[in-house]
Wavefront OBJ file of the C-alpha trace (Angstrom):
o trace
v -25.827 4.746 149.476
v -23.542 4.579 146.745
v -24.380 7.364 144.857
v -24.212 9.283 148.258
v -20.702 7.931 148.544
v -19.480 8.538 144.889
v -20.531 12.162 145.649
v -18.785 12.272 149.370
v -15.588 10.747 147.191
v -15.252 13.620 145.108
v -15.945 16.379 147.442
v -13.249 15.008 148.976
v -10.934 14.189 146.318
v -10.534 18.167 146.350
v -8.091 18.042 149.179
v -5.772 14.861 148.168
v -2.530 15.428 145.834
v -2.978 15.150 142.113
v -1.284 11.709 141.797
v -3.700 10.535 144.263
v -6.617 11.932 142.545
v -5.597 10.746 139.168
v -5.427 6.934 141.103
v -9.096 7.585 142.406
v -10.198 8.309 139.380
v -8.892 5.453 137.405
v -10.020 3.243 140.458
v -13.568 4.253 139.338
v -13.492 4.158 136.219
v -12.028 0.397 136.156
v -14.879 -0.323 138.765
v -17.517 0.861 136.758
v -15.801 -1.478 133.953
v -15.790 -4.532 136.159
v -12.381 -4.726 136.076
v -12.282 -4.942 140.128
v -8.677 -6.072 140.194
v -7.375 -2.812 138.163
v -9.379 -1.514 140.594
v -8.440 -2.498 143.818
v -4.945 -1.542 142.642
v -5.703 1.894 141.879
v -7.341 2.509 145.242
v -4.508 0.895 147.340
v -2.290 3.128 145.480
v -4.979 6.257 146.927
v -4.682 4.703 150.487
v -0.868 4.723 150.401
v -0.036 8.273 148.852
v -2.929 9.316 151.203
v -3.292 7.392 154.493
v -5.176 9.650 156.128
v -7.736 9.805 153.100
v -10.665 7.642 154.326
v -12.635 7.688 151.066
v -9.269 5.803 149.478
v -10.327 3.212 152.482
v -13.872 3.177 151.703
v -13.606 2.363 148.038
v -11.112 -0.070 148.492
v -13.046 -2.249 151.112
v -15.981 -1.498 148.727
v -14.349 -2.761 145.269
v -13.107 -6.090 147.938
v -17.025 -6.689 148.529
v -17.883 -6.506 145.043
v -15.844 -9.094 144.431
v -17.013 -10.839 147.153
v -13.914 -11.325 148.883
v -15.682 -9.956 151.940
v -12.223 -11.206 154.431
v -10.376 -8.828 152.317
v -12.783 -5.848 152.994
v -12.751 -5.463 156.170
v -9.091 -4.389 157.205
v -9.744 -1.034 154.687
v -12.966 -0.432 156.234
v -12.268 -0.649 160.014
v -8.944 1.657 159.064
v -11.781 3.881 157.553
v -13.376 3.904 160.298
v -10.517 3.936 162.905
v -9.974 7.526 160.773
v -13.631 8.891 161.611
v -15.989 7.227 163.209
v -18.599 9.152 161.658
v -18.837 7.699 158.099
v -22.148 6.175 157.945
v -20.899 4.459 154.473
v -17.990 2.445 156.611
v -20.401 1.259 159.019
v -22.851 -0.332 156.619
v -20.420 -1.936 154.259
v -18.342 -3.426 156.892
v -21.802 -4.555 159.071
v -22.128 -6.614 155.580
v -19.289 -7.329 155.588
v -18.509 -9.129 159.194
v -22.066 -10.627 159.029
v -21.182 -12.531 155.514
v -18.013 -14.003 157.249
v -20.582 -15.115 159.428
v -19.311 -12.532 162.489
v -22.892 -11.410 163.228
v -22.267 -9.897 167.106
v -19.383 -7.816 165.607
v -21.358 -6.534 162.828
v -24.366 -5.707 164.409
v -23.267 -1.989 166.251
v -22.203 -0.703 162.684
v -25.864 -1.849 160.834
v -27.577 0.025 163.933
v -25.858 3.032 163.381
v -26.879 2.893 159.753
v -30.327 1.406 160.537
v -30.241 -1.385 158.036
v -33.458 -3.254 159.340
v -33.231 -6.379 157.082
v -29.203 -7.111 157.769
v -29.895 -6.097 161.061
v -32.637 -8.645 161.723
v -30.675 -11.320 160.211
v -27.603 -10.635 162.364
v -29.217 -10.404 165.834
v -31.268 -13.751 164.534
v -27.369 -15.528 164.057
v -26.717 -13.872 167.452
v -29.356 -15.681 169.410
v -31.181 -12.352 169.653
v -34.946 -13.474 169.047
v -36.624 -10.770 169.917
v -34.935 -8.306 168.357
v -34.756 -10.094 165.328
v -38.127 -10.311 165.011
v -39.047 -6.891 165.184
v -36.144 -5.809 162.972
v -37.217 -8.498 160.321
v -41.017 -7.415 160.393
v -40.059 -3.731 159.804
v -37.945 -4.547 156.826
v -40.735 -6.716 155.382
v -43.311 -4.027 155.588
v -40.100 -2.565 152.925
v -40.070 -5.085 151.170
v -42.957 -7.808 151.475
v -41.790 -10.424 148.604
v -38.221 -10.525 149.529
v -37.642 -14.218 150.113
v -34.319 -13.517 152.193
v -36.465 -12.073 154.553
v -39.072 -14.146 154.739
v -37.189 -17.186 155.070
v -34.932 -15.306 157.972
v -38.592 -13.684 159.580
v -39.785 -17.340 159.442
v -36.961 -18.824 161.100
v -36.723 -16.180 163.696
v -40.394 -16.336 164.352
v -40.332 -20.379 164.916
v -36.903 -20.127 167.003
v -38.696 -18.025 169.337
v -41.604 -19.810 169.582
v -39.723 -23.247 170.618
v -37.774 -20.910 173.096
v -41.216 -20.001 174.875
v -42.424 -23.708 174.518
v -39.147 -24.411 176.084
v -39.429 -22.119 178.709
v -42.602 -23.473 179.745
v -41.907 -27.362 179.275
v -39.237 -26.702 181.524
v -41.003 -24.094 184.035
v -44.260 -25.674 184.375
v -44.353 -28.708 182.645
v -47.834 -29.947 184.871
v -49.729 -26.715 183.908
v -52.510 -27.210 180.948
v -51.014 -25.135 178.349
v -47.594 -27.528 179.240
v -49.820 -30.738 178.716
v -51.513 -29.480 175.332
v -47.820 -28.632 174.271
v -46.959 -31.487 174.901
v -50.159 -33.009 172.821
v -48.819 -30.775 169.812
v -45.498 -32.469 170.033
v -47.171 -35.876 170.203
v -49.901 -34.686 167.170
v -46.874 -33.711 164.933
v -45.104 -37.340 164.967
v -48.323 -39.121 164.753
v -48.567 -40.436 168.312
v -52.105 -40.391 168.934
v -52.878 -42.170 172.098
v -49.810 -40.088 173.745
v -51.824 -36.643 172.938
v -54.516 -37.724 173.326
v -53.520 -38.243 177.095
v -51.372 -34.739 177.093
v -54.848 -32.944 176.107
v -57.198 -35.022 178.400
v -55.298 -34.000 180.971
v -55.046 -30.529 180.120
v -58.706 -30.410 179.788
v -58.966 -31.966 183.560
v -56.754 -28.566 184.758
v -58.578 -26.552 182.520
v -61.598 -27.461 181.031
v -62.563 -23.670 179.642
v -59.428 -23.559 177.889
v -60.094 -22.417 174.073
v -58.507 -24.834 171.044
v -58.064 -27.578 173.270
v -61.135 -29.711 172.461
v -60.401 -28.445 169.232
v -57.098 -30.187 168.980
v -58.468 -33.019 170.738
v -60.839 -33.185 168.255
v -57.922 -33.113 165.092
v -56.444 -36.417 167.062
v -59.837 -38.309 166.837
v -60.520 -37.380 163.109
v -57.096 -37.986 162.257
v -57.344 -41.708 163.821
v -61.323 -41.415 161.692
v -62.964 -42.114 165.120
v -65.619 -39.186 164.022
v -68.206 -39.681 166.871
v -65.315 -38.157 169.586
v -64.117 -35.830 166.901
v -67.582 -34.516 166.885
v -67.863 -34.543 170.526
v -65.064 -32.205 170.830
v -65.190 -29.846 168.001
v -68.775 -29.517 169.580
v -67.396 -28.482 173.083
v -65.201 -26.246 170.985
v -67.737 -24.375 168.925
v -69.595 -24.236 172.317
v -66.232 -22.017 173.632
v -65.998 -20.308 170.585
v -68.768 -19.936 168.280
v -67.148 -17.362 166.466
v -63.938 -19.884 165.353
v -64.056 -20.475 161.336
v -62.049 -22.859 161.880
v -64.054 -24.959 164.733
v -67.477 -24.823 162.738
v -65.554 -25.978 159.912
v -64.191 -29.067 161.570
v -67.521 -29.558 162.984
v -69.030 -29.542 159.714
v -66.059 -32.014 158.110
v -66.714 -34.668 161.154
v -70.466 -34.276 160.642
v -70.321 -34.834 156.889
v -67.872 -37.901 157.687
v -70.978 -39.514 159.379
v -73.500 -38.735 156.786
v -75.142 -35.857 158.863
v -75.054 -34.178 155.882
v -78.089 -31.320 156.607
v -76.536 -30.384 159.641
v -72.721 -29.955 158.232
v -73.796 -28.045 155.889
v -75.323 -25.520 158.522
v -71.357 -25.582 159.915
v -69.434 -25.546 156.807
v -71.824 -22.156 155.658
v -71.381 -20.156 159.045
v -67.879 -21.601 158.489
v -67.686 -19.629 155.353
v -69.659 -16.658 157.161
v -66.986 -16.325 159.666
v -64.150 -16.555 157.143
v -64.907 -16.434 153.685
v -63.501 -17.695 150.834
v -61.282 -20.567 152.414
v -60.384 -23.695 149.940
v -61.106 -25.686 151.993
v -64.482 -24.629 153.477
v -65.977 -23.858 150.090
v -64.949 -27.687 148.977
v -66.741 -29.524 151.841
v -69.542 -26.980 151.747
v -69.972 -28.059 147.851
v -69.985 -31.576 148.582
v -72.208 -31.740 151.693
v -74.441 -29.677 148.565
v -74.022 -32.413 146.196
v -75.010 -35.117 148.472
v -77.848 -32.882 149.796
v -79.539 -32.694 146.431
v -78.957 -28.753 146.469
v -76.965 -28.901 142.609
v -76.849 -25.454 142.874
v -75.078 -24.816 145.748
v -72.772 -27.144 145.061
v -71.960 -25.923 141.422
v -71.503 -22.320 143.153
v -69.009 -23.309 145.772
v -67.162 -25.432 143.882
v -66.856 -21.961 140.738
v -65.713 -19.764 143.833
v -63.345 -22.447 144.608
v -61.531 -22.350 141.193
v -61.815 -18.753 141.380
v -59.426 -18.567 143.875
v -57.411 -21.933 143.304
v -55.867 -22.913 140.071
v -54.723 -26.043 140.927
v -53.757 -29.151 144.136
v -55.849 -31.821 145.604
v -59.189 -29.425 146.067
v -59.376 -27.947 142.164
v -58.937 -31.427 140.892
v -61.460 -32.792 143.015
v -64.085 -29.284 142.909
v -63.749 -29.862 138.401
v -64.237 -33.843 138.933
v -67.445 -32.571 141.178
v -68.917 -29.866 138.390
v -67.899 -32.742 135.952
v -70.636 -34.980 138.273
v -73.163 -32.084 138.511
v -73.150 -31.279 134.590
v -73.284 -34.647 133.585
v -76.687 -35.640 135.627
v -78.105 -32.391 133.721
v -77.646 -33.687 130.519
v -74.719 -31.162 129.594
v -72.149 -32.784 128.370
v -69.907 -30.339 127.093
v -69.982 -28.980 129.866
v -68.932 -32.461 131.967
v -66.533 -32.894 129.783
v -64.528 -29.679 129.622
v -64.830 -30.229 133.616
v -63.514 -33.880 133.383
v -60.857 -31.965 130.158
v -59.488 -29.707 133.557
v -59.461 -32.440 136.182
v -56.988 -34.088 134.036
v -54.872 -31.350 133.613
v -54.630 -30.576 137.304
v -54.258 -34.407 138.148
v -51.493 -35.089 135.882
v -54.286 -37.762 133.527
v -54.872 -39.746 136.941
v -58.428 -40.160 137.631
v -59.881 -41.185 141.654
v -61.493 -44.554 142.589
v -65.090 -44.067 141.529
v -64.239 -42.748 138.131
v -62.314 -45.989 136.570
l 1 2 3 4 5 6 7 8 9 10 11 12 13 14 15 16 17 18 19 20 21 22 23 24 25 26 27 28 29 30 31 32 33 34 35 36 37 38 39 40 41 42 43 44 45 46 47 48 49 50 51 52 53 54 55 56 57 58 59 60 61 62 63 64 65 66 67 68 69 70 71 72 73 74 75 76 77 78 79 80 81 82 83 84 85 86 87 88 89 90 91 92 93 94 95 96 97 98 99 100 101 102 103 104 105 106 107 108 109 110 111 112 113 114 115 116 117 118 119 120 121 122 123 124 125 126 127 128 129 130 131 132 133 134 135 136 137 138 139 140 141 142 143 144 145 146 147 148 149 150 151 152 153 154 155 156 157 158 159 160 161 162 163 164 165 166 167 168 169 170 171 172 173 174 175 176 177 178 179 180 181 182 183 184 185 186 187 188 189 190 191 192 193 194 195 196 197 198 199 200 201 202 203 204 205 206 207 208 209 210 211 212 213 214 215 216 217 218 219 220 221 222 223 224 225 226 227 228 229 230 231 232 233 234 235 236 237 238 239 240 241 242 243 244 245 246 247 248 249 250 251 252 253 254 255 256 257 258 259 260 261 262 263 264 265 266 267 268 269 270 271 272 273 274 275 276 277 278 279 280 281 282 283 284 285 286 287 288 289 290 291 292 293 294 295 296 297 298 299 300 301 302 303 304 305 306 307 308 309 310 311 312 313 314 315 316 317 318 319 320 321 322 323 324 325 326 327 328 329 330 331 332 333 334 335 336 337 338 339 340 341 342 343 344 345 346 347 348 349 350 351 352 353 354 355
């Protein structure tokens, strides 16, 4: 856009006065140079030998923006603009303008007619426009995937939108069964286990066939270790959904918390069937292995592991595990390489059973 308007600028500096030109000229030079305050100088000088001039307008609201005096920007720019209407280099630098003063409504009609997604996005998001936000932010992602601007603003957007619905629903039907297992969620998230686990019984009275209920039931038992009812649900919920990763793995976890250790293993691998190559699946399928007898399987689980994660809780504790395996082989460089990287990922702690 700028090089679009640096051409457009001297096109146009044909039909201004010499004096005026000679200003322009200097103006960009001294911008180029950094020297914004020459600048802005220069250009005022454009605007007032040539008030009709918008380009003396444009690159005066422009050299304000560099500087970040964004207040000081817009008067130029809207006079640009209040000129001809038409100049798609007004409307984007003074949508950036108004939304980094924090005037998101007002700047929003100039970045649509200039189609800046990503500004866009973020100013319909400050203007209570959820929707739009989202769909704004997710095209100028698909841009630009590792811009963390916009995926803090998607993320916010997306989670502002999602408490409106759960709003919406608390409020419209608060005795339905998806506005009882909301209300479980709340209760799961502060740690208030007997209150969900009320919300979700009775969402499971209204709706019994309702998918990731049980399963959430399920996450309130294990969290409170009572395993047998975790079972019991993640059961019912593999039973809904047998084709849930993420259910067969919590089966497996509650099963291996009880010693079943044959039978978790059958639900941590059709875990990993479902969905392969999760952390956290491959860890639990390596130690229901290990305390299986099956060295091999474990040893393999817990290399795909590190093959995906470097470090945290799980590669600590899948190196401490190898560490285990090649020690009861008799290879000890091996252990202690292992025992070397468990270390290093720990920080030089080591866990209960090792001091």
């Amino acid at each position: 856009m700028r090089t679009i308007l640096i051409l457009f600028m001297a096109h146009a500096a044909l039909a201004i006065s010499p004096q005026a030109a000679q200003h322009l000229q200097s103006g960009r030079e001294q911008e180029k140079q950094g020297h914004f305050d020459v600048a802005i100088t220069e250009f005022r000088k454009v605007t007032e030998l040539e008030p009709n001039f918008t380009e003396g307008f444009i690159a005066l609201g422009q050299t304000y923006m560099e500087q970040r005096d964004f207040a000081a920007a817009v008067a130029p720019l809207k006079h640009a603009l209040k000129l001809d209407a038409s100049l798609l280099p007004a409307h984007q630098l003074l949508g950036y303008a108004l939304l980094s003063q924090g005037y998101a409504a007002e700047a929003i009609p100039h970045l649509e007619r200039v189609h800046e997604v990503g500004a866009l996005g973020i100013a319909q998001l400050q203007a209570g426009n959820l929707p739009e936000a989202l769909a704004n932010l997710r095209e100028a992602l698909q841009k630009q995937p590792n811009d963390p601007d916009l995926l803090y603003y998607f993320g916010r957007a997306s989670g502002l939108l999602s408490k409106q619905s759960i709003d919406t629903l608390l409020m419209t039907y608060p005795d339905s069964a998806r506005g009882h297992q909301s209300m479980g969620e709340n209760y799961f998230v502060l740690r208030q286990l007997p209150e969900a686990e009320k919300e979700y019984r009775k969402a499971l009275e209204l709706r019994p066939q309702t998918p990731n209920i049980h399963l959430e039931l399920g996450q309130v038992y294990a969290m409170g270790s009572r395993w047998p009812q975790a079972e019991e649900q993640f059961r019912a919920e593999v039973k809904l959904q047998p084709g849930s990763a993420e259910a067969a793995f919590r089966l497996g976890d509650a099963l291996l918390q009880q010693g079943k250790v044959q039978e978790a293993r059958r639900e941590l691998r059709r875990s990993d069937q479902l969905m392969p190559n999760m952390p956290e699946t491959l860890y639990e399928f390596g130690k229901a292995s290990a305390l299986d007898g099956d060295a091999a399987a474990a040893e393999k689980a817990w290399l795909d592991l590190l093959g995906i994660e470097k470090d945290g809780a799980l590669a600590a504790q899948a190196h401490f595990g190898l560490a285990g395996i090649y020690r009861n082989q008799g290879n000890t460089v091996e252990a202690d390489k292992q025992m070397k990287a468990f270390r290093e990922v720990q920080g030089g702690a080591a866990p209960q059973n090792e001091r």
